[in-house]
Each structure stands twice: as structure tokens, then as C-alpha cells.
N, C-alpha and C positions, 0 to 999 in steps of 0.2 A: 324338146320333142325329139322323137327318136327317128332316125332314118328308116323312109319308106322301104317296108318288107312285106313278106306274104304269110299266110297265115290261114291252113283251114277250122274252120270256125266250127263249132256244134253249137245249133242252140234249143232249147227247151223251154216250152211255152205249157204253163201249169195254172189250169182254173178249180176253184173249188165253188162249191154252192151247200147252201145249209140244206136244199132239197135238190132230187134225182128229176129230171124230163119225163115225160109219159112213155120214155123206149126206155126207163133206167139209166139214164146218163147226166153228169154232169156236162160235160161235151163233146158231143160228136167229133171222134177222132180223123173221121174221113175231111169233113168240113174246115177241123184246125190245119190239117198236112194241106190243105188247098191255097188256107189262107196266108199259112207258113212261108209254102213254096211261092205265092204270088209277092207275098212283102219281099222274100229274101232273094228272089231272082235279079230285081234291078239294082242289089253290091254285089254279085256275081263277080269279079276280075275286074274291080273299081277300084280306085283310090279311095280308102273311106273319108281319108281327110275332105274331100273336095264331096264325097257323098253325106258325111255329116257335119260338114259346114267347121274348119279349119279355123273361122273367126270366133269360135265358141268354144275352143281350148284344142280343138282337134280332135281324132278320134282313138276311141280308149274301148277297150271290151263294155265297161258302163255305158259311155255313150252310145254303144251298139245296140247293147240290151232295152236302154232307155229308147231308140228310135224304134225299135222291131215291137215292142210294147204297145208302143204309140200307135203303130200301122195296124198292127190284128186288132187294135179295138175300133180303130175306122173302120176292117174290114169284116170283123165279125158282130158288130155291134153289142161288144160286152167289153169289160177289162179282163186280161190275165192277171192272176193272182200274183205270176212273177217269173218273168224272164232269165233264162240262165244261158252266158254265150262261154264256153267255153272255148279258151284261145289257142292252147298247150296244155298235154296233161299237168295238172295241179295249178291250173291258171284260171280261173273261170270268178264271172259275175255276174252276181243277179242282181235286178230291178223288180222291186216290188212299186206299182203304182200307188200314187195319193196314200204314201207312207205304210203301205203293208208290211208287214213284216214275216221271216219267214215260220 
């Protein structure tokens, strides 16, 4: 495991639907940046090891994507199609849930 460093992270939260909402939308963009900002406030200037649990390999850009995944479909009551956390330019991963692919 690599010694604890810092890291700003981009990430992208990406849903699709075979149909559009009654506004035209697959998802309300105002709604995802709510739910974005609410999951991703509490790794804020954390340890992510100790934030996504150290005893499960520690944390890794996957693991990142795989928890922020997890959290907007708690908080939006749907799944994204697929998470992408960007670590460093030309470093990034994404999680597709319950085996999506991209």
C-alpha cells in the first residue's frame, strides 16, 4: 500500500434511461450536483483509507467510485450507470454497478 498522500479528485456521475422525464430529461442535473456534493462532502480532507474502510484492501480510485456509486443511489433512489473518479490526468476509474458496462 502506498504512503498516505493527497489527491484532487474529479468525479462523474453518468445515468442513462431508454426513456426522457416529462421535462425531457434523463436526470435532473440540478438534483445529481445536490446529491454529488452531499455524498462527496463527508471525504472532504479525510483519510480515505479510514473513510473507505482499510480492512477491505484500502482505498484505491475504484474503491472511491465504487462507494460514491453506492451513496447517490441511496440518495437519489436510482443507480448511475457509471462512476468515474479521476485521480491525476490519465488516471481515472470507473464503476459500472451490478456489472454495467461502458
Amino acid at each position: 500500500m502506498e504512503a498516505p498522500h493527497q489527491h484532487d479528485w474529479r468525479v462523474t456521475a453518468a445515468f442513462r434511461s431508454g426513456t426522457l422525464d416529462a421535462d425531457g430529461f434523463v436526470m435532473d442535473f440540478l438534483s445529481l450536483r445536490e446529491a454529488l456534493a452531499k455524498v462527496t462532502v463527508s471525504l472532504r480532507q479525510r483519510d480515505l483509507n479510514a473513510a473507505l474502510g482499510a480492512a477491505e484492501g484500502g482505498a484505491s480510485a475504484e474503491r472511491l467510485a465504487e462507494s460514491i456509486a453506492r451513496r447517490l443511489a441511496e440518495e437519489l433512489g436510482r443507480e448511475p450507470h457509471c462512476v468515474r473518479v479521476v485521480e491525476a490526468p490519465g488516471c481515472t476509474a470507473a464503476f459500472f454497478p451490478a456489472g454495467r458496462s461502458a
